[in-house]
C-alpha positions as CSV (number, residue, x, y, z in Angstrom):
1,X,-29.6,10.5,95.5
2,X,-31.4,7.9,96.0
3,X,-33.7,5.7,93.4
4,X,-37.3,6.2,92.6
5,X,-39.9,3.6,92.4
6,X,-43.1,4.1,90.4
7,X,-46.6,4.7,92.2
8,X,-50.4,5.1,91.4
9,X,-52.1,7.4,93.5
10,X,-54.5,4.4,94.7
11,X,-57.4,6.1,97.1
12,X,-58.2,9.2,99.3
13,X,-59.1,7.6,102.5
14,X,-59.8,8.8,105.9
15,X,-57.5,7.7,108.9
16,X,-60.6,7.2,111.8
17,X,-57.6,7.7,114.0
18,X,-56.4,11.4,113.4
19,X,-59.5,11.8,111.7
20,X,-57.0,13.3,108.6
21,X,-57.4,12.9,104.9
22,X,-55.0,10.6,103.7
23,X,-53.5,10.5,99.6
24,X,-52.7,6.7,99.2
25,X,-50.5,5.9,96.7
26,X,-49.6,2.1,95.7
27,X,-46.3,0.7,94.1
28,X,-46.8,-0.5,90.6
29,X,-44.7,-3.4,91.3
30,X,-45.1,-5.0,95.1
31,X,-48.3,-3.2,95.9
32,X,-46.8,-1.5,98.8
33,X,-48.2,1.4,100.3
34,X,-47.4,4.8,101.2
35,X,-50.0,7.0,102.9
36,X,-49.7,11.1,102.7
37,X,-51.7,12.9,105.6
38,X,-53.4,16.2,103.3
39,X,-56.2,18.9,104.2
40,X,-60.0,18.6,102.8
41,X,-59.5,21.0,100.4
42,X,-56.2,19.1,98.6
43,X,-58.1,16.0,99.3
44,X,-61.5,17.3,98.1
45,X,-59.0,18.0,94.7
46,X,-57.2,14.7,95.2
47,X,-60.8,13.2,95.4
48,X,-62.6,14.4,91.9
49,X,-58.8,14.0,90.1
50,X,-59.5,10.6,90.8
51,X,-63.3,10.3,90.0
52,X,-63.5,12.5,86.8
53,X,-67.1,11.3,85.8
54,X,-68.7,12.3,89.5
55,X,-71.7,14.5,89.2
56,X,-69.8,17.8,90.7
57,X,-70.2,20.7,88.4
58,X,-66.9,22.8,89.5
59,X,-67.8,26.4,87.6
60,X,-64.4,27.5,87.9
61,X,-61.3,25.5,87.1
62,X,-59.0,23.9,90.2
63,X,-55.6,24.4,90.6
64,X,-54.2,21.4,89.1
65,X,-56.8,22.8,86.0
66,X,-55.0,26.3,86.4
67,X,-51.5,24.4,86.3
68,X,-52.1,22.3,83.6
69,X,-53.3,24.9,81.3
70,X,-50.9,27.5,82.8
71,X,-47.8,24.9,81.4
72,X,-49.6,24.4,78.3
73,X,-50.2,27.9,77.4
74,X,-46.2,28.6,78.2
75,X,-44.9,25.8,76.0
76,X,-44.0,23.4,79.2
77,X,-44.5,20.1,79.7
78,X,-45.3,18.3,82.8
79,X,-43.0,15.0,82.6
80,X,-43.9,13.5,86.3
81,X,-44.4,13.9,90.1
82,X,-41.6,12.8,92.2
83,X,-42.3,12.4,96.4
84,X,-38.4,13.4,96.9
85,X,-38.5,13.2,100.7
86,X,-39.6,12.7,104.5
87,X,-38.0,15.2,106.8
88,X,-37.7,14.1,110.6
89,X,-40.5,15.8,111.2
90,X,-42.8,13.9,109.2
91,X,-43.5,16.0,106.6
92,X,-43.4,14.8,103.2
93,X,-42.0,17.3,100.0
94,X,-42.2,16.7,96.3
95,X,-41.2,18.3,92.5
96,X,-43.1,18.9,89.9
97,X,-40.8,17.6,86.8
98,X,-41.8,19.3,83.2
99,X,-39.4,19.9,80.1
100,X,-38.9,23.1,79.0
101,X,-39.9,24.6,75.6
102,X,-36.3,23.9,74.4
103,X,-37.3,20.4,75.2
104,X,-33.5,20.3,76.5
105,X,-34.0,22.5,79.4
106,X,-35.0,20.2,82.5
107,X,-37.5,22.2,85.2
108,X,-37.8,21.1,88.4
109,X,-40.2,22.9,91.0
110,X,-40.7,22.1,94.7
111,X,-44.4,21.8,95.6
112,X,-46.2,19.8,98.1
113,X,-47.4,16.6,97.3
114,X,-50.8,17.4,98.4
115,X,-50.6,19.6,95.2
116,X,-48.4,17.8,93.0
117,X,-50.6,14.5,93.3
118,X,-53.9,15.8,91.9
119,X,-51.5,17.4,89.0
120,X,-50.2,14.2,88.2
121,X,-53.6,12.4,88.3
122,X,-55.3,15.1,86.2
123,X,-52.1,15.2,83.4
124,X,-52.0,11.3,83.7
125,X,-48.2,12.0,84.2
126,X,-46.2,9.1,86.2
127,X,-45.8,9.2,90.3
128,X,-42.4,8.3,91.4
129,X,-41.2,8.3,95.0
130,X,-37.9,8.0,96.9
131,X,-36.9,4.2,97.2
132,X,-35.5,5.9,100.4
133,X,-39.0,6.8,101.7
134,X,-40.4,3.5,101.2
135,X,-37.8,1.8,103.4
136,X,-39.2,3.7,106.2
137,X,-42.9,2.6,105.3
138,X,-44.8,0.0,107.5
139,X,-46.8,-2.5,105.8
140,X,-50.0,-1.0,105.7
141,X,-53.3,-1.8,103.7
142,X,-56.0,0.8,102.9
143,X,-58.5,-1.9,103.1
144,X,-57.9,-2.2,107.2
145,X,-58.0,0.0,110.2
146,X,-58.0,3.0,110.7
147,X,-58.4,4.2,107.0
148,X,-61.7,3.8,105.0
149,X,-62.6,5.2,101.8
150,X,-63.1,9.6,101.7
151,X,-66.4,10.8,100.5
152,X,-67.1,13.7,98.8
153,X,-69.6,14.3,101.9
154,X,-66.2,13.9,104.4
155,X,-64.9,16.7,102.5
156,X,-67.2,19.3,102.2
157,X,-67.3,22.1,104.7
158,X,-64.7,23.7,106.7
């Protein structure tokens, strides 16, 4: 098993080359980057986690809402968000870590991190990721081709 470094989900982002929403989260420590391809509708999520005082009035609650509330009303805790792993195809997968109501009794659930990330940002629960994962990370900057900054307006529509 290898070690897991803390993150901040940083930005939603668009990459101009593949044209797909991208989650990018930033080391706490060295600033590097790791960049998650997600749909609209994850990022759309991803998007207003991340900008809680936007002028969007959601009627209903989204699924990182659902979740939250779901754990509270059960006696669980969320404890953190961990991006576990990059299979060979490219894809990454992630846990959702909570404590249990016996607050001895460890529950770890696999999810993807397209769903895991807006969970953490809404619960202001830690991000950890696989030291192992960021090895295989270029250097990359959000700030510099191909991504720029999502919009709600890039996200919108089918």
């Amino acid at each position: 098993m290898s070690a897991e470094l803390e993150f901040v989900v940083h930005s939603v982002m668009i990459n101009e080359k593949t044209k797909w929403p991208t989650i990018m989260l930033r080391e706490r420590t060295n600033g590097k980057f790791v960049p998650i391809a997600i749909n609209k509708a994850n990022a759309f999520a991803t998007l207003i986690s991340l900008n809680p005082d936007a002028d969007l009035s959601m009627k209903r609650p989204l699924s990182q809402d659902l979740f939250i509330e779901l754990a509270s009303v059960t006696g669980l805790q969320i404890k953190e968000v961990v991006v576990d792993q990059l299979t060979a195809e490219g894809i990454f997968t992630a846990k959702i870590r909570m404590i249990g109501i016996e607050k001895r009794d460890s529950i770890e659930l696999d999810a993807r991190p397209s769903d895991a990330l807006p969970l953490a940002i809404r619960a202001n629960k830690p991000v950890l990721v696989s030291s192992e994962i960021v090895s295989k990370m270029p250097d990359i900057s959000p700030d510099a081709p191909p991504f720029r900054k999502a919009t709600f307006e890039d996200l919108s529509g089918p």
